[in-house]
py3Dmol code that shows the C-alpha trace and the ligand (Angstrom):
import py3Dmol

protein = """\
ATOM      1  CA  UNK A   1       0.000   0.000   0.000  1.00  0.00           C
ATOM      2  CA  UNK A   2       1.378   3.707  -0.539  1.00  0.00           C
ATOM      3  CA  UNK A   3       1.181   6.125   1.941  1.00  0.00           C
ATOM      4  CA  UNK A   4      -0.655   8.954   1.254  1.00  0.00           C
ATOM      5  CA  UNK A   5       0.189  11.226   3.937  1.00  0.00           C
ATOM      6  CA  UNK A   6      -1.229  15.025   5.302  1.00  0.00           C
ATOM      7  CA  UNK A   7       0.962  17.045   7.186  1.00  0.00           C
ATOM      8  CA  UNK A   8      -1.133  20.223   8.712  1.00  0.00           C
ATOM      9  CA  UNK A   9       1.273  23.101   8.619  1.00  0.00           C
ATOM     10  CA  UNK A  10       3.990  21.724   6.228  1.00  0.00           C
ATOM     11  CA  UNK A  11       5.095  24.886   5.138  1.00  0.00           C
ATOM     12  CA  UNK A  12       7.191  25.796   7.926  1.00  0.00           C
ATOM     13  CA  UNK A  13       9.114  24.505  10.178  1.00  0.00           C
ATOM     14  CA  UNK A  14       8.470  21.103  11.880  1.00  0.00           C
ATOM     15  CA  UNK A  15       5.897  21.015   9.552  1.00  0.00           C
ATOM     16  CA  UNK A  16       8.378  21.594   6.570  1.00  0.00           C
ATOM     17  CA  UNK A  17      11.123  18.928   7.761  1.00  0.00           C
ATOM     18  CA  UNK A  18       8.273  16.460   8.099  1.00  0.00           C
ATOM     19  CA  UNK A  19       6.534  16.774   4.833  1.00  0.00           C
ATOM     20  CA  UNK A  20      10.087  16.678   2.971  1.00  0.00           C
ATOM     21  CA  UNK A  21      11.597  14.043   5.267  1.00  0.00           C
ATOM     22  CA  UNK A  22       8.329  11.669   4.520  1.00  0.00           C
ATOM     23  CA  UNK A  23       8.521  12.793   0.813  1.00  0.00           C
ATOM     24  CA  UNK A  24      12.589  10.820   0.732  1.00  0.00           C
ATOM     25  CA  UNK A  25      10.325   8.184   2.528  1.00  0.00           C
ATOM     26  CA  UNK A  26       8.335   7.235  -0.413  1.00  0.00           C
ATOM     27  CA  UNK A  27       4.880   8.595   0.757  1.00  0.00           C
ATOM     28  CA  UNK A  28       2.742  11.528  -1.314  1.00  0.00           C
ATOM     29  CA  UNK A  29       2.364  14.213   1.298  1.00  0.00           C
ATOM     30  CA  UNK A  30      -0.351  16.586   1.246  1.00  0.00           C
ATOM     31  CA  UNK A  31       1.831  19.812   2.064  1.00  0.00           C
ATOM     32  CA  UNK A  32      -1.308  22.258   4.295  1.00  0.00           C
ATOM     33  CA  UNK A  33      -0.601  25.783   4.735  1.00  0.00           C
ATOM     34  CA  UNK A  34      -2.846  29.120   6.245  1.00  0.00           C
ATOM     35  CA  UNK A  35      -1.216  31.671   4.199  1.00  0.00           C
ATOM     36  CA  UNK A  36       2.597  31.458   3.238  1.00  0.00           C
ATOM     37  CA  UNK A  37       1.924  29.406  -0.371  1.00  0.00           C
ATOM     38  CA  UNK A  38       5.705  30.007  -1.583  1.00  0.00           C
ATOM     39  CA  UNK A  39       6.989  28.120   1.281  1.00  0.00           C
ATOM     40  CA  UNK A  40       4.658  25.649   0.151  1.00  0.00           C
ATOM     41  CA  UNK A  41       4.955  25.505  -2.611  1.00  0.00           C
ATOM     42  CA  UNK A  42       8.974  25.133  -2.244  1.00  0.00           C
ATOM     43  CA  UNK A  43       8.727  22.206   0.037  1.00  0.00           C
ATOM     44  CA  UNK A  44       6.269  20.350  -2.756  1.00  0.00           C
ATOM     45  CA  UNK A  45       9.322  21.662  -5.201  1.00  0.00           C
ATOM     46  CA  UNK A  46      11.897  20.016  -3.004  1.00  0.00           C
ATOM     47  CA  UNK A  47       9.806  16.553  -2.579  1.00  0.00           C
ATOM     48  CA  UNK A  48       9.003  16.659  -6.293  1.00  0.00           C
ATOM     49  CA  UNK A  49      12.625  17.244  -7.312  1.00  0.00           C
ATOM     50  CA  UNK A  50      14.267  14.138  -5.279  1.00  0.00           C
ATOM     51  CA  UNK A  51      11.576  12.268  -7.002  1.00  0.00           C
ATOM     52  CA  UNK A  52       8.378  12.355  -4.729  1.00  0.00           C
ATOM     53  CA  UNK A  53       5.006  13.247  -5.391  1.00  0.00           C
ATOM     54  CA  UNK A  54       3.328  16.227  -3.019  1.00  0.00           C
ATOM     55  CA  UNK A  55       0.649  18.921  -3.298  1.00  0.00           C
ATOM     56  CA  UNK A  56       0.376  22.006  -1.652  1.00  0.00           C
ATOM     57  CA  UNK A  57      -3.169  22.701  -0.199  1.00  0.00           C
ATOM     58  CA  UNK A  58      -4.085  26.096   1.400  1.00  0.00           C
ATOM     59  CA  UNK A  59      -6.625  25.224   4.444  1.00  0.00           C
ATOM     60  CA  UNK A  60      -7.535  27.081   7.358  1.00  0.00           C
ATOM     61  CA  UNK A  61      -7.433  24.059  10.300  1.00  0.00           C
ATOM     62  CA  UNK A  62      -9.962  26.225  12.685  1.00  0.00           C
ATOM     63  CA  UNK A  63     -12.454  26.385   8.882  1.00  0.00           C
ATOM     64  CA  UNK A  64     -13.966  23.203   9.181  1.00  0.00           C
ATOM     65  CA  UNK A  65     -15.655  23.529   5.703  1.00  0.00           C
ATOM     66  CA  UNK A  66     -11.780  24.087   4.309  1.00  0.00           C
ATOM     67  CA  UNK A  67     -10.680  21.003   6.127  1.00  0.00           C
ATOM     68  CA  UNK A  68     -13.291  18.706   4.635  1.00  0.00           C
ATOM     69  CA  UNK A  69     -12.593  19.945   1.113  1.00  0.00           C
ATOM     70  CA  UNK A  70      -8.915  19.821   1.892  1.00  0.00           C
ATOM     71  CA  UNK A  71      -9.305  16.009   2.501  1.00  0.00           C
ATOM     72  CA  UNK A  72     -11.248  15.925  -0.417  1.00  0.00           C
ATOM     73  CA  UNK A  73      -8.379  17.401  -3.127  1.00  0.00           C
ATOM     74  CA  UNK A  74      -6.242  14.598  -0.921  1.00  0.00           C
ATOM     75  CA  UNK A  75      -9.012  11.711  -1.987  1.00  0.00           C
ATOM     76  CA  UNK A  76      -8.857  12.809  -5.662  1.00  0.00           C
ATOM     77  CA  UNK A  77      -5.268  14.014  -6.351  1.00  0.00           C
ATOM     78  CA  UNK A  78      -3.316  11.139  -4.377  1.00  0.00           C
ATOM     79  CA  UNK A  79      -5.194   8.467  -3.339  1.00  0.00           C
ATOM     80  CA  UNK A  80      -6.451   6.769  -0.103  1.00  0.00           C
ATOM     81  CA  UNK A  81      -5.252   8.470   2.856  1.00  0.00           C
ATOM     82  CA  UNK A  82      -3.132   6.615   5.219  1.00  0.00           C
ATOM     83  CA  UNK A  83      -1.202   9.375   7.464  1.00  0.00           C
ATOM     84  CA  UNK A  84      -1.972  12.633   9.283  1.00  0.00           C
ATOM     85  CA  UNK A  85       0.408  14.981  11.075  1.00  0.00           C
ATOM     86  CA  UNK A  86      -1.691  17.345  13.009  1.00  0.00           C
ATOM     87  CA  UNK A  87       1.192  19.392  13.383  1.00  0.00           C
ATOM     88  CA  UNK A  88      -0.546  23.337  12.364  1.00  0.00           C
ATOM     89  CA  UNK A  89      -0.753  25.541  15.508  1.00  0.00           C
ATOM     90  CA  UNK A  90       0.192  28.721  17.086  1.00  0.00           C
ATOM     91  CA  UNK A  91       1.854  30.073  20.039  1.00  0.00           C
ATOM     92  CA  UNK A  92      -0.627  33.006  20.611  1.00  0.00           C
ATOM     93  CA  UNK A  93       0.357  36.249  22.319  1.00  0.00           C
ATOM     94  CA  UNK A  94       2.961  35.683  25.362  1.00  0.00           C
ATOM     95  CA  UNK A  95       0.603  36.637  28.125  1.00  0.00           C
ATOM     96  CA  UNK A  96      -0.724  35.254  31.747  1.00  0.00           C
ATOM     97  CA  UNK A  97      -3.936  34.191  32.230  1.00  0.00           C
ATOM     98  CA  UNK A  98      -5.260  37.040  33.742  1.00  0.00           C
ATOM     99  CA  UNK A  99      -3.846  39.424  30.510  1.00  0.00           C
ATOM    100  CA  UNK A 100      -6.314  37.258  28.142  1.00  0.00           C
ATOM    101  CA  UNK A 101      -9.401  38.207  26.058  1.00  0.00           C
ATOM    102  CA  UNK A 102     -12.525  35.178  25.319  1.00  0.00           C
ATOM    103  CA  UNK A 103     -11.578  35.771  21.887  1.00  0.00           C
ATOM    104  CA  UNK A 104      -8.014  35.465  21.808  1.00  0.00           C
ATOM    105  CA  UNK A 105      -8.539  32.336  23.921  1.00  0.00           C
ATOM    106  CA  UNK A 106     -11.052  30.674  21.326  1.00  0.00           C
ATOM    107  CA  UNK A 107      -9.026  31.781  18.280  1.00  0.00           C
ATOM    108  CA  UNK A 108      -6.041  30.100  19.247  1.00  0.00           C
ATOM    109  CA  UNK A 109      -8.202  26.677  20.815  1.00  0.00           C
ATOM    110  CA  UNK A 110      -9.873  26.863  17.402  1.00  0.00           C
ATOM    111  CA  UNK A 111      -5.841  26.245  15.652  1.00  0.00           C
ATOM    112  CA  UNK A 112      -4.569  24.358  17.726  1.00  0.00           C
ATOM    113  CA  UNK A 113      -7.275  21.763  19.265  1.00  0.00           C
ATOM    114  CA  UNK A 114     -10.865  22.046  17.074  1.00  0.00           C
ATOM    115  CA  UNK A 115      -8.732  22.109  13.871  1.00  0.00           C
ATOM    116  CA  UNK A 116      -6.915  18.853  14.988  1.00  0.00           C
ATOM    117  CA  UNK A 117      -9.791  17.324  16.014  1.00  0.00           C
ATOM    118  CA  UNK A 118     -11.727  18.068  13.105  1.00  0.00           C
ATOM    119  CA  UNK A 119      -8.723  16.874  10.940  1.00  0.00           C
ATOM    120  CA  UNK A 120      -8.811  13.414  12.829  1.00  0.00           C
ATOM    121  CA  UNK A 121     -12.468  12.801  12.374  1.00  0.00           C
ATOM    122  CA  UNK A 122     -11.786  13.492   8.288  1.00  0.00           C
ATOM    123  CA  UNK A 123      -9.061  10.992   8.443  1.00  0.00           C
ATOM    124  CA  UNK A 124     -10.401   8.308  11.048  1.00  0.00           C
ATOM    125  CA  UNK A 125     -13.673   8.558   8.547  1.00  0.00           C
ATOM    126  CA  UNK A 126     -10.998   7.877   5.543  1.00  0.00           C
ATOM    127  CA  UNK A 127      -8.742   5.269   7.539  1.00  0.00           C
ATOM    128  CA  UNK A 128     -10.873   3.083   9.466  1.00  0.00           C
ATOM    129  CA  UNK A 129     -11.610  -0.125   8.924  1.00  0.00           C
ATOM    130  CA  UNK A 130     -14.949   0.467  10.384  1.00  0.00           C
ATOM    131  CA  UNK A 131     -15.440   2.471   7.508  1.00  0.00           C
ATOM    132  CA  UNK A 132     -14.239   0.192   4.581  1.00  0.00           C
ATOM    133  CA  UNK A 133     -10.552   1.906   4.729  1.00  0.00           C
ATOM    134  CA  UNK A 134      -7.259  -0.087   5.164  1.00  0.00           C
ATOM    135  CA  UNK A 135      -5.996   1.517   8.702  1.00  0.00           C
ATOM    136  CA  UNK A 136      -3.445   4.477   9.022  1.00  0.00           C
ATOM    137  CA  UNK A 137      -1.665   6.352  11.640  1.00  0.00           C
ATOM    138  CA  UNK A 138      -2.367   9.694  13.018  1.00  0.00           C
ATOM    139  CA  UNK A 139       0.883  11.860  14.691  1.00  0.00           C
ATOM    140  CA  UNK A 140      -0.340  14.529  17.069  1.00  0.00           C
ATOM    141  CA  UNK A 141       2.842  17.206  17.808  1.00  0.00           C
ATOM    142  CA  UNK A 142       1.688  18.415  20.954  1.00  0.00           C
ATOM    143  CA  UNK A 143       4.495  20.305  22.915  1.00  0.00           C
ATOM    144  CA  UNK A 144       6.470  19.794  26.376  1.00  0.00           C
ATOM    145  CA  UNK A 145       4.784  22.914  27.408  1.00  0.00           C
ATOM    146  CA  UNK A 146       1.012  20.604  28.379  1.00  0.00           C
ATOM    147  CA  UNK A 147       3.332  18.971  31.541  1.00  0.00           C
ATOM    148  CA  UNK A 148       5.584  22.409  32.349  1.00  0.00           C
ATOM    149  CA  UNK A 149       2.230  24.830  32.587  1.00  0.00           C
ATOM    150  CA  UNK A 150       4.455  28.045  30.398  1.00  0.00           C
ATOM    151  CA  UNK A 151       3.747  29.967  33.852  1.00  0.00           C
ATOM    152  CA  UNK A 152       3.912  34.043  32.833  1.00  0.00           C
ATOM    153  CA  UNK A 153       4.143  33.403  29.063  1.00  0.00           C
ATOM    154  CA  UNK A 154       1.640  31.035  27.931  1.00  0.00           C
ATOM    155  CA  UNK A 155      -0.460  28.884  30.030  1.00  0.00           C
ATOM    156  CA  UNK A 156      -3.367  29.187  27.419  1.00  0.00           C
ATOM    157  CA  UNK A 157      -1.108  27.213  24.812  1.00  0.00           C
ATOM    158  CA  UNK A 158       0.075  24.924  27.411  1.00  0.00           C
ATOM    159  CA  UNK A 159      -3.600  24.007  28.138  1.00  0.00           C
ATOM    160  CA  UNK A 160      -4.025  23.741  24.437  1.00  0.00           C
ATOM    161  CA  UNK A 161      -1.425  21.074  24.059  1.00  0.00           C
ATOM    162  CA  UNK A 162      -2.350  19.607  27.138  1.00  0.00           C
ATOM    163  CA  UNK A 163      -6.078  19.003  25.407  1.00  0.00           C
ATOM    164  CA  UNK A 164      -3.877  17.282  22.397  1.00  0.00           C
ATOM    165  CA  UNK A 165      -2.212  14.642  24.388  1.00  0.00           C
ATOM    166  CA  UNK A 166      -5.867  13.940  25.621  1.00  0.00           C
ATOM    167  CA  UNK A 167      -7.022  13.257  21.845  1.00  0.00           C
ATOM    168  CA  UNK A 168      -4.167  10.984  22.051  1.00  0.00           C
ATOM    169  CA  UNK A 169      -5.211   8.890  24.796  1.00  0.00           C
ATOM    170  CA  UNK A 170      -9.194   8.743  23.869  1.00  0.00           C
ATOM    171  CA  UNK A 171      -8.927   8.473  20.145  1.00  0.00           C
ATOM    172  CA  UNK A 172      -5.871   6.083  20.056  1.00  0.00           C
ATOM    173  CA  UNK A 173      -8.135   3.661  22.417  1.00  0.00           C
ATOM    174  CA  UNK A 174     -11.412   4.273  19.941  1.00  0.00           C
ATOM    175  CA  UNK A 175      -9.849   3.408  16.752  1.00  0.00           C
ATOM    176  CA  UNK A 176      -6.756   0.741  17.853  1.00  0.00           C
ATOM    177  CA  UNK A 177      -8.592  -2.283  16.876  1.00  0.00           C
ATOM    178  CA  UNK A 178     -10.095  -0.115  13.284  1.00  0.00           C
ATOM    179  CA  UNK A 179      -6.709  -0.392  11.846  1.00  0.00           C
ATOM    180  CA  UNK A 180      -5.102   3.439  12.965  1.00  0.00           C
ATOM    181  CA  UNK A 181      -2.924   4.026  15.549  1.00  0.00           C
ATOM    182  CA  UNK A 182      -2.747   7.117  17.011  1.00  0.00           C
ATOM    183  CA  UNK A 183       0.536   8.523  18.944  1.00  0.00           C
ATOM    184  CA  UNK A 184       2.015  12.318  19.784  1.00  0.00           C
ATOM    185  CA  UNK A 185       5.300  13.447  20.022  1.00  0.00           C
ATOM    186  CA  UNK A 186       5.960  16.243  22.004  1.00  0.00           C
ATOM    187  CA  UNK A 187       8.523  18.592  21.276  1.00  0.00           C
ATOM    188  CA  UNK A 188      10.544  20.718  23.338  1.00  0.00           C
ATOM    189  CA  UNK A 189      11.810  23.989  22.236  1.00  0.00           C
ATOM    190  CA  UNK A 190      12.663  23.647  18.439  1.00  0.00           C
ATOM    191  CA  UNK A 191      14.560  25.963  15.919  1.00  0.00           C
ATOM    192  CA  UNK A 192      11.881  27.473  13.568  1.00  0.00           C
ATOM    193  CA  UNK A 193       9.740  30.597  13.157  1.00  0.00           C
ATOM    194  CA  UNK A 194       7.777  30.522  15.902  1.00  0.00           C
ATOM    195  CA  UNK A 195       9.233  30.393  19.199  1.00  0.00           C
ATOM    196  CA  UNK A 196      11.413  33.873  18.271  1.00  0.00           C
ATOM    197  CA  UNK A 197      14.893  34.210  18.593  1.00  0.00           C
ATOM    198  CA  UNK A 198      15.055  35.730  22.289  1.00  0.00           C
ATOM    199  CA  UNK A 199      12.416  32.172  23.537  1.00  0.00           C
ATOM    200  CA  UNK A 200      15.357  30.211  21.704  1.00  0.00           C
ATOM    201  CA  UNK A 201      18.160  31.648  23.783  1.00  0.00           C
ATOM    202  CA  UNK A 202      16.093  31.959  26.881  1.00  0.00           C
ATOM    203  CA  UNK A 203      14.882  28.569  26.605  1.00  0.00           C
ATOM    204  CA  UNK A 204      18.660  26.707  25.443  1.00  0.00           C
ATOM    205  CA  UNK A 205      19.354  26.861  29.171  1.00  0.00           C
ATOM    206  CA  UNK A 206      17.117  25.279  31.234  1.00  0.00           C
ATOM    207  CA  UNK A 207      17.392  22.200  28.418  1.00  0.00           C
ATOM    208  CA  UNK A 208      20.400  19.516  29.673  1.00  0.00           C
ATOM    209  CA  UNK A 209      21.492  19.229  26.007  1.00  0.00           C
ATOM    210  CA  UNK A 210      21.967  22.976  26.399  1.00  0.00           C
ATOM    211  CA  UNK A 211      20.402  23.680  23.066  1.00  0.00           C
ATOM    212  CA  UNK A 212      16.925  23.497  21.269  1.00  0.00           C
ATOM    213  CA  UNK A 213      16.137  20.746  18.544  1.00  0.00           C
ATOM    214  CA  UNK A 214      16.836  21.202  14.999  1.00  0.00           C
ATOM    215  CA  UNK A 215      13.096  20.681  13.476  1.00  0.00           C
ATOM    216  CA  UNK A 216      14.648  17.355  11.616  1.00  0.00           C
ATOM    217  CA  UNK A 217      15.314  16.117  14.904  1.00  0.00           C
ATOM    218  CA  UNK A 218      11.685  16.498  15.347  1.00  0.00           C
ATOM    219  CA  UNK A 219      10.455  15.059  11.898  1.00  0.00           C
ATOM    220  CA  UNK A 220      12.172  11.881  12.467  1.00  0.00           C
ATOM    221  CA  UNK A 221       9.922  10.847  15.396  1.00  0.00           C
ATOM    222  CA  UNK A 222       6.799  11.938  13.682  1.00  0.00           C
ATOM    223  CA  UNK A 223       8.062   9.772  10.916  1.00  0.00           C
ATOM    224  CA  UNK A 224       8.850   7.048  12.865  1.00  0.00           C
ATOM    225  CA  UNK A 225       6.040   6.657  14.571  1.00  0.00           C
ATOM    226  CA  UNK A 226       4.000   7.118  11.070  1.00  0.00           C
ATOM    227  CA  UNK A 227       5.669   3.964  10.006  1.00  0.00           C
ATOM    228  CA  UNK A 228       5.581   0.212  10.288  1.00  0.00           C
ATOM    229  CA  UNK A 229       8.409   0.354  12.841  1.00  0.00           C
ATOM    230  CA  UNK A 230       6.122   1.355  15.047  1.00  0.00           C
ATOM    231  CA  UNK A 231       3.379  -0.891  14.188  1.00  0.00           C
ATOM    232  CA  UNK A 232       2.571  -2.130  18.240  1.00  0.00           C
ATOM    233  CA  UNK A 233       2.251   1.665  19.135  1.00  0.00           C
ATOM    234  CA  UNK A 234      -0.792   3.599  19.928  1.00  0.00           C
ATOM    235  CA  UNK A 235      -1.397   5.879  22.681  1.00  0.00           C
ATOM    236  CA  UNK A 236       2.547   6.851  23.096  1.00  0.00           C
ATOM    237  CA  UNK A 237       3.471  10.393  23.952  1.00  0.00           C
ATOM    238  CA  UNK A 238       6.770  10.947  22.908  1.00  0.00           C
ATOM    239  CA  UNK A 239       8.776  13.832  24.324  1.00  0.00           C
ATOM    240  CA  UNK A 240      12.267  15.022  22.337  1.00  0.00           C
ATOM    241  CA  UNK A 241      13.162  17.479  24.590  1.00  0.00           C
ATOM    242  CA  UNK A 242      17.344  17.240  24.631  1.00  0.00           C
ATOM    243  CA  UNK A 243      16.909  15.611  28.273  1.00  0.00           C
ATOM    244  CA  UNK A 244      13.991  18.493  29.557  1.00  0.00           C
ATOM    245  CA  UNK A 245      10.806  16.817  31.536  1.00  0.00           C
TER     246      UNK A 245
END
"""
ligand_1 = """\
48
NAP
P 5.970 27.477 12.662
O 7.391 27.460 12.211
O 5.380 28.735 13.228
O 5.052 26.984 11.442
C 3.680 26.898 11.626
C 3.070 26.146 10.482
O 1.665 25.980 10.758
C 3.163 26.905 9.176
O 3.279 25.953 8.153
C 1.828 27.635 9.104
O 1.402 27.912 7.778
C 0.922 26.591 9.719
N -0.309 27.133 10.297
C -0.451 28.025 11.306
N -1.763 28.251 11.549
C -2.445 27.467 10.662
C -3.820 27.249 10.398
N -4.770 27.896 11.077
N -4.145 26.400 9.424
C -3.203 25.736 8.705
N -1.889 25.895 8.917
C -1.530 26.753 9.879
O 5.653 26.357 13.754
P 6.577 25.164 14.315
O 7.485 25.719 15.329
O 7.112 24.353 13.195
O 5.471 24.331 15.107
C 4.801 23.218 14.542
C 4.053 22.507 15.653
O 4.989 22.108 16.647
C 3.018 23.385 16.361
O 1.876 22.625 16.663
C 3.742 23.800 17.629
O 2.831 24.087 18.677
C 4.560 22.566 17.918
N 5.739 22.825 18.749
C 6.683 23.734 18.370
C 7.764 23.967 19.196
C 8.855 24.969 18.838
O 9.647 25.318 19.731
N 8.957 25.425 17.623
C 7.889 23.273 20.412
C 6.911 22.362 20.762
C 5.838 22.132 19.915
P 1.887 29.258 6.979
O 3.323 28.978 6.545
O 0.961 29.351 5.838
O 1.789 30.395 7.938
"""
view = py3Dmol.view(width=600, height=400)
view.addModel(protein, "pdb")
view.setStyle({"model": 0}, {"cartoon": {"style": "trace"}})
view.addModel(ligand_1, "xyz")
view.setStyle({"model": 1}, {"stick": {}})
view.zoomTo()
view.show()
């Protein structure tokens, strides 16, 4: 069987070193991006020049209606699904609790856990066996940050990937004997857009390592865990955090 494979967010990032890293792999990736479609588009370049096959597919995670038509184009353009990385999210404003608006709470809850919910129900309903599909695996990147609480700079994200490791747990249980298995890594501070130069150099010394991940170092777990290697895993939450609980 090939693997056709999603990864949310591929444009950037974790995302990026994912989709191209799966691409060398030998499975079709479904490159997602929100808005940046020439970094997109340059990972499907990359994946498509060593030999691969990849789309890019602009899709809002928190638009449900975008989401189902995104796993549509997927259906049509490369075949029955077999992977998700539900990897898209943000980091939100660095804020405490009390500093934070309803709406800036549901915006970023909408990213990072409705859209990766909604994404698993599209690809459970394409994967399952219960559903006449041949099985799959599902990667959730949740983040170190749901176990250390991001006291003073970002509890509301914490909570957020703290809600992620609980898809995990339920949904890995729900579809183990329909063929998918279901698993998260959870990544501690990683080289890429997002966490901001100053976070990086902040963060590099509280990890043992005594520096952040390169986002490869990241992709290889998702992509390990996507394949047959780990075929008796479901439920795992895997942290690669350079030594950091
Ligand atoms: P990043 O460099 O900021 O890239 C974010 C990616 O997500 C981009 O491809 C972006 O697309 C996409 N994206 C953002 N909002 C989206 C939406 N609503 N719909 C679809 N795509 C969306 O992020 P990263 O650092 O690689 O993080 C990837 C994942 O790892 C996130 O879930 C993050 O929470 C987690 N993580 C990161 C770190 C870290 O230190 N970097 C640590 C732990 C966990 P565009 O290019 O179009 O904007």
């Amino acid at each position: 069987m090939s693997n056709v494979t999603i990864v949310t967010g591929g444009s950037r990032g974790i995302g990026a070193a994912t989709a191209k890293l799966l691409g060398r792999a030998g499975h079709a990736v479904c490159v997602n991006y929100v808005s940046d479609a020439d970094a997109a588009n340059a990972v499907v370049a990359e994946i498509k020049g060593a030999g691969g096959r990849a789309i890019a597919v602009q899709a809002d995670t928190a638009d449900e209606a975008a989401v189902v038509q995104m796993f549509e184009t997927v259906d049509k353009e490369l075949g029955p699904l077999t992977g998700l990385v539900n990897n898209a999210g943000i980091n939100g404003r660095r804020s405490r609790v009390d500093e934070l608006s309803a709406d800036e709470i549901r915006k970023l809850l909408d990213i990072n856990v409705t859209g990766c919910i909604v994404c698993a129900r599209e690809a459970v309903k394409r994967m399952s066996t219960k559903h006449g599909g041949q099985g799959g695996a599902i990667v959730n990147v949740s983040s170190g940050s749901a176990l250390l609480g991001n006291p003073g700079i970002g509890v509301l994200y914490a909570v957020s990937k703290g809600a992620l490791n609980s898809l995990t747990n339920g949904l890995s249980q729900e579809v183990a004997g329909e063929g998918i298995r279901v698993n998260t890594v959870a990544p501690g501070m990683t080289k890429t857009d997002m966490p901001g130069a100053d976070r990086i150099a902040e963060q590099a010394k509280k990890i043992p390592m005594g520096r952040v991940a390169e986002p490869d170092e990241i992709a290889e777990v998702i992509a390990f865990l996507l394949s047959e290697k780990a075929s008796y895993m479901a439920g795992a939450n895997l942290r690669v955090g350079g030594g950091r609980l």
